[in-house]
N, C-alpha and C positions, 0 to 999 in steps of 0.2 A: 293367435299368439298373444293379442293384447290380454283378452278376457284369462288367458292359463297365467301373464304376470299378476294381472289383480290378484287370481286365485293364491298365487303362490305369495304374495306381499300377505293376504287375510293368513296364510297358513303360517308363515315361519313368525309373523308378530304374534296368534297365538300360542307357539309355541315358546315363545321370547318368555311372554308371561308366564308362564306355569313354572320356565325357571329363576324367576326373579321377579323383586318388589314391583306392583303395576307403578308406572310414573316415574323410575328408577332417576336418579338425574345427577350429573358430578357438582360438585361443590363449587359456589358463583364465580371462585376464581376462575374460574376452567372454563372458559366459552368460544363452543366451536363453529367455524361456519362453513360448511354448511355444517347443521344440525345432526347428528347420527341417527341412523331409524329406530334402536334399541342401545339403552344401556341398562348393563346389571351390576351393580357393587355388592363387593365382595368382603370378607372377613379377610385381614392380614395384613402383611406387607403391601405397599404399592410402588410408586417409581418415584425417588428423587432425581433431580436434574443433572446429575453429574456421576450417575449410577452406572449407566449405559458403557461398557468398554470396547463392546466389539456386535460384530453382526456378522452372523453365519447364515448361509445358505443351503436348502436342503434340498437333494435332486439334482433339478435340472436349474432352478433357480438361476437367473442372471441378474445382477444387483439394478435395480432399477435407481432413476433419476433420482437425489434426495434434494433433501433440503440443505441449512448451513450446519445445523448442528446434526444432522444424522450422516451427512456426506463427508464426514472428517472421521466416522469409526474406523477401525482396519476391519480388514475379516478376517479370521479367526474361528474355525470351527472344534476347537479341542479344547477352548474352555467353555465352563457352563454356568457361570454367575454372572450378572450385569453384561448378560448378553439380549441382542435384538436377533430373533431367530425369523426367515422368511422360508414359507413356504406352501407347494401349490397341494391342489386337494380337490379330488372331485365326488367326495363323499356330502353326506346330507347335511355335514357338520356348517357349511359352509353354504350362502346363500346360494341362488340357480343364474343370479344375475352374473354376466362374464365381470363385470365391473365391482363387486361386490366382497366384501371381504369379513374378515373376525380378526380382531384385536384384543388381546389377552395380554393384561398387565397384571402379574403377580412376583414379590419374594425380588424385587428391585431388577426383574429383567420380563422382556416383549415377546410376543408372537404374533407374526401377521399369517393370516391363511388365507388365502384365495382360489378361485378358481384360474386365473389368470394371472398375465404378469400386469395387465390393468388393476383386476383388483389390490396385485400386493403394493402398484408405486399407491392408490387412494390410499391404504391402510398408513404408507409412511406420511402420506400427507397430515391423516388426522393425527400420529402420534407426535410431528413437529409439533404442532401447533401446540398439545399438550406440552412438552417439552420447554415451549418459549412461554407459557403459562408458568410452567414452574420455575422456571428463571426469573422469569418477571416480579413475583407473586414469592416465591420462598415456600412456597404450599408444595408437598407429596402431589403428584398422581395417586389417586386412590387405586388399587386392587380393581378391577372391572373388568370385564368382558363387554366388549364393543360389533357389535352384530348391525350390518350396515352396507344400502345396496340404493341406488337413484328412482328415483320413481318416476323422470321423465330418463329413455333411453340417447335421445340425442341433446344434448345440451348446450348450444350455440351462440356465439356472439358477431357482433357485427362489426368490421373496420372499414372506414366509410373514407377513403382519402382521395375522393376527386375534388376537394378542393386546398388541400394541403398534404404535406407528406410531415412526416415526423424524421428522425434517422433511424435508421436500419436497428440501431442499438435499443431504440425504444421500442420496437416491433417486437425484439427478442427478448426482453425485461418483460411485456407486456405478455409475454406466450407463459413464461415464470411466474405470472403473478394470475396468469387465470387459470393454471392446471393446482395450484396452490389449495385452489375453493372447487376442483373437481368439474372446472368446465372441459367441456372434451370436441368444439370443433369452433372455428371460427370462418365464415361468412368473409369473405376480403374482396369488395368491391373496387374494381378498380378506375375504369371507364377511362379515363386517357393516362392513368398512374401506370402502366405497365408497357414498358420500351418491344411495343410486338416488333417482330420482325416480317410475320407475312402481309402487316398492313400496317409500316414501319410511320406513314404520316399521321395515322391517329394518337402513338404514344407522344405525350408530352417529351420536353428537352431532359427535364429533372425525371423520368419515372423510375419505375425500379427497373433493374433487370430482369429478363425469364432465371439465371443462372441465380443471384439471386433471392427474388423468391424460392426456388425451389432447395436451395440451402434452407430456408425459413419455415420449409413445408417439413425438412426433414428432420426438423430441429425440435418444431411442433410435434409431431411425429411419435418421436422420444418420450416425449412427456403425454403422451397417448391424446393428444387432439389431432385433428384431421380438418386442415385446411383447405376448404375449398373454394373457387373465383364466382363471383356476380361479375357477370359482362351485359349492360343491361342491352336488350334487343330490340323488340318494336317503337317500344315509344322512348322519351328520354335521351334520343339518340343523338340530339345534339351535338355532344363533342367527336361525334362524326360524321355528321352530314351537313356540320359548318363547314366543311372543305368542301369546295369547289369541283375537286375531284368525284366526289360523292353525290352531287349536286341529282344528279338523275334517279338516283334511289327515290328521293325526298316525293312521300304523298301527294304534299302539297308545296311545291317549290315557291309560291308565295308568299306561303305563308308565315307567321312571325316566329321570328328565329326560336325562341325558348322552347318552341313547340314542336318543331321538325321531329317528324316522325316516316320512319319508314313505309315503303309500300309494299303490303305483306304479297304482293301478287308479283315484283319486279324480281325474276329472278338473279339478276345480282347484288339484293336484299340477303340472299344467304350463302352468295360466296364471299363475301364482305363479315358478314357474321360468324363463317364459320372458321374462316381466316383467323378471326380474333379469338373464338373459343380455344380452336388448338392450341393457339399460343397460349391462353389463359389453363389448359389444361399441361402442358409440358412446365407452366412456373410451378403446379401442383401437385406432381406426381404420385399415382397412384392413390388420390384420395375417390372422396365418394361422389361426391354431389360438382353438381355444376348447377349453378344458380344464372337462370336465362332472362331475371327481371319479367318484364310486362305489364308492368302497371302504369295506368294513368295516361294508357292510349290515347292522342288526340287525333280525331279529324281524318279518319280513314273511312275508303268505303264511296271516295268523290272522285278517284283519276279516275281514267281509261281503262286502265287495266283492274280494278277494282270493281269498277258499277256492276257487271256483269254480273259477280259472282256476291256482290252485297244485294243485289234485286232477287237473289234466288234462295239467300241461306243467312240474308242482314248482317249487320256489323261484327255479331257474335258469331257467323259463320268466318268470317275474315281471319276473326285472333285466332278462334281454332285450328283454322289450316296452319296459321304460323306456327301454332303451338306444336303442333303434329309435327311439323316439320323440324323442329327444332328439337324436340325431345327425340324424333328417330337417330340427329345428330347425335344426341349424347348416348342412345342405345350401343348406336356403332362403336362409342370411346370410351365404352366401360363407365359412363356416369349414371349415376339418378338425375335428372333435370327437376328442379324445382323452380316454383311460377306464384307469383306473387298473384292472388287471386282474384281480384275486385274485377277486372274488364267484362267474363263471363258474367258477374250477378249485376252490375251494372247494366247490360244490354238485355239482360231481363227483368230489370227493373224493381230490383229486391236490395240492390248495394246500399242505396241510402236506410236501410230499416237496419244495416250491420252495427250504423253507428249513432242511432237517434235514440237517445235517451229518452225523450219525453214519450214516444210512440206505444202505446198499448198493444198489451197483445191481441185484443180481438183487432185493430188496427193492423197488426203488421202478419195476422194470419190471413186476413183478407189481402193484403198486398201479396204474399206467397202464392195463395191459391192460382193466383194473375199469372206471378211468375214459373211457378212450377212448372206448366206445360210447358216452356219456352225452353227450358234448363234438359228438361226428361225427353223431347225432343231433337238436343243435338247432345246427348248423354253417350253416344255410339262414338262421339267427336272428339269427346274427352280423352287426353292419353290417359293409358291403366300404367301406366310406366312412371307418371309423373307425384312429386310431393306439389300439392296444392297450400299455398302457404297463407292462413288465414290471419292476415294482418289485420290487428286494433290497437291502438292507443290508449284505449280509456280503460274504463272495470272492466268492460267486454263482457256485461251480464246484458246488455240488450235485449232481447228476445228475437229479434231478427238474426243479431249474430251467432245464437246458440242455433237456430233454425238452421242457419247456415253450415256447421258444425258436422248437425247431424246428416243432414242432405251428401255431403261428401260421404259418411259410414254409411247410409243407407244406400249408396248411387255406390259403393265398392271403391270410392278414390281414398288416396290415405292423401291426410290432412294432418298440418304442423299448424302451429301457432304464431305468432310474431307480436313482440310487444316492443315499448321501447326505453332505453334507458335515462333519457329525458328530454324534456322541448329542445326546441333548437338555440338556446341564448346565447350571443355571441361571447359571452363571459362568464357568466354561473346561471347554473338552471334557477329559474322562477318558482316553481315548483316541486315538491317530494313525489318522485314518480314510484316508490316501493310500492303502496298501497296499489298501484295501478299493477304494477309486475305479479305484486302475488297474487292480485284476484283472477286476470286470466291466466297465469300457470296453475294455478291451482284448478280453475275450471275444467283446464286441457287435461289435466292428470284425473281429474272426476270422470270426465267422457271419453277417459281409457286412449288419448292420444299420444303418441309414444315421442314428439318432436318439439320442440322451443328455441326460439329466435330472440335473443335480446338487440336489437337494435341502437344504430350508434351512430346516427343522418347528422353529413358532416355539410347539410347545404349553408348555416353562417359561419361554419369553418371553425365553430369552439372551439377549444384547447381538448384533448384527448384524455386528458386527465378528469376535466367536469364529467367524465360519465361514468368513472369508477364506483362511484355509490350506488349506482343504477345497474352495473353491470356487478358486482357482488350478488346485490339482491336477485338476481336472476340467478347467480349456480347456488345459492340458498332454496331457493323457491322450486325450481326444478329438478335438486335431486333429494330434497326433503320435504316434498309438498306436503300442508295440512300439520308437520310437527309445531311450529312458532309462532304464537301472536303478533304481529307489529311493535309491541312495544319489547317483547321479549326476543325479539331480532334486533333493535333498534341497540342495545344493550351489548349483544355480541357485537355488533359492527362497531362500535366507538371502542372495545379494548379489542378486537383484533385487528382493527385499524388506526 
């Protein structure tokens, strides 16, 4: 599937060109984010701002989510001037991606075509923006045809509130303003932020509700993102296995608290676990993914009920069983489980090459060769069921980490991305983390990987607001990868911001 979307991206921008100017571009007033994959301008009329009177829909058409100035039209299908017309299409006219649409502005009235109702709300997202360009600005919409489809399929962000909550009303502004730039799911960790009811002592006093989040889920929803929970599980487990209640899960019960991690061999390790998933799965309804955490396992592989089975298959035998067991979880509840990747390349001894800059590659092919057998060995161990979630921070051109990349396409696992939208400053980022965002979205979209994570790690509790620049350049970067220079992105984000 990945290689027929490359195919079909090389073929319909071929075709882009043959019917219009190569490089086609609208006029510097006009700056859209994300980027469209094709424009063509046209001879004639185009769209002033106050042109627009009505919006019809054609078929089956249900008016989807708008913006301010397109969600105030009436509809109105019997007149035909400074009209916004939608409608679906599953002819060639129109891209193959569900998300994907054409926008046709001529003679002061619209046409969205999609193949879905996904693609026609993107089509109204990018003609607001035009729209508030031209109010802004006093400048026409030119005449154009707008051909235009994401080049990463999952396009995700991260809400990190285990250490602060926001209100509810910020949760739902924040769903508004990332479906605006075409993001389409959001990662919502929660760890003691969600009031569970089958393992009622681990929610905080303040969490949310199940009832809800799942308002939140359905709201998202709407606006075509697909919420779904990180309940983190083996390691990180802290804020539930500081209770005393819990006390006999814990690996290593002496050990210092920040660290307490589960023992993947106790089994009420995963009726405690899976206690919290269902409930993280009913605030969710009907989304896709279940996010199981796993990273940054400490200190497993030392009780009684561990040594056994770490003297026969090592430490990296351990998180696998957990992993297996956990993913059949979410097989049973209609999830994909996704697993934050480092413990397996860690225990074969390749994790530090993912993110060592200085390391050469004759350097880090010789650490591979090490590792390989170790990985290809419990490859049988690996669920085929699971997104293996390749977290970096940096450019993530290392050579260990692309190594890593390919090892997942070559071994049959599918593999997502994860980057992050900035350091952790308890006040404003130190840092321009865009240049980091685009170079591994852009890698992931080279090595035909169809998933991205912007990440939003709330461990000094920033304000939720410092990661808005971080998390633009993510639904820029992933459903336009390779269109924008840095500085020719930098340019759209200070007037659409």
């Amino acid at each position: 599937m990945l290689s027929q979307n490359r195919l079909f991206i090389t073929s319909i921008a071929c075709v882009a060109i043959s019917m219009a100017a190569t490089g086609a571009s609208l006029p510097k007033q006009f700056q859209l984010i994300p980027q469209p994959q094709e424009i063509s301008l046209h001879q004639g009329i185009g769209l002033q701002y106050a042109t627009l009177k009505a919006v019809k829909f054609e078929d089956s058409v249900t008016r989807p989510v708008m913006g301010a100035i397109l969600s105030v039209l009436p509809q109105n299908n019997r007149i035909e001037n400074g009209v916004l017309s939608l409608r679906l299409v599953t002819d060639s006219t129109v891209p193959e991606s569900s998300e994907g649409y054409v926008l046709a502005i001529k003679n002061g009235s619209a046409r969205i075509s999609g193949r879905s109702q996904a693609g026609l709300f993107y089509g109204c997202q990018t003609l607001e923006q035009l729209l508030e360009d031209a109010r802004d600005t006093g400048a026409a919409i030119p005449a154009c045809t707008i051909t235009d489809w994401p080049a990463l399929a999952y396009r995700a962000v991260h809400f990190d509130v285990k250490h602060h909550l926001d209100t509810m009303k910020y949760y739902y502004d924040s769903i508004d303003r990332l479906a605006r730039y075409k993001i389409n799911a959001v990662i919502f960790e929660f760890e003691d932020k969600l009031r569970y009811r089958r393992q009622p002592l681990v929610g905080a006093p303040q969490a949310i509700s199940i009832d809800e989040m799942a308002a939140l889920t359905d709201y998202a929803r709407r606006r075509h993102i697909d919420i779904s929970p990180l309940v983190q599980g083996l390691g990180h487990a802290n804020f539930i296995l500081k209770h005393d209640a819990y006390a006999h899960l814990r690996e290593n019960p002496d050990g210092d608290w920040p660290y307490w991690t589960f023992c993947p061999m106790a089994e009420g390790t995963y009726q405690v676990l899976f206690d919290l998933y269902r409930d993280a799965i009913e605030a969710t309804p009907n989304s896709r993914y279940l996010h199981v955490g796993g990273d940054e396992v400490q200190d497993i592989g030392n009780c009684c009920r561990c040594k056994g089975k770490a003297a026969k298959e090592g430490v990296i035998g351990l998180n696998l069983y957990w992993l297996n067991r956990v993913c059949e979880f979410a097989k049973q509840h209609g999830r994909i489980p996704i697993f934050w990747d480092d413990m397996p390349l860690h225990h074969a001894g390749v994790y530090k090459s993912t993110k060592d800059d200085n390391a050469t590659v004759e350097q880090v092919t010789k650490l591979w060769e090490k590792g390989l057998p170790i990985l290809n060995s419990m490859i049988e161990k690996f669920p085929k069921n699971c997104v293996y979630m390749r977290w970096n921070y940096t450019l993530a051109r290392q050579p260990g980490n692309i190594m890593a990349l390919d090892w997942y396409r070559d071994s049959g696992l599918e593999a997502m991305i994860a980057t992050a939208a900035q350091n952790t400053s308890p006040l404003l980022p130190r840092d321009d983390r865009v240049n980091v965002i685009k170079s591994f979205v852009e890698l992931a979209w080279d090595r035909g990987i169809s998933g991205m994570l912007c990440t939003a790690w709330d461990d000094a509790s920033p304000h939720m607001e410092t990661y808005w620049r971080g998390l633009i350049a993510s639904a820029e970067f992933s459903w336009a990868a390779g269109k924008r220079t840095l500085p020719q992105y930098e340019i759209a984000y200070l007037q659409r911001t």
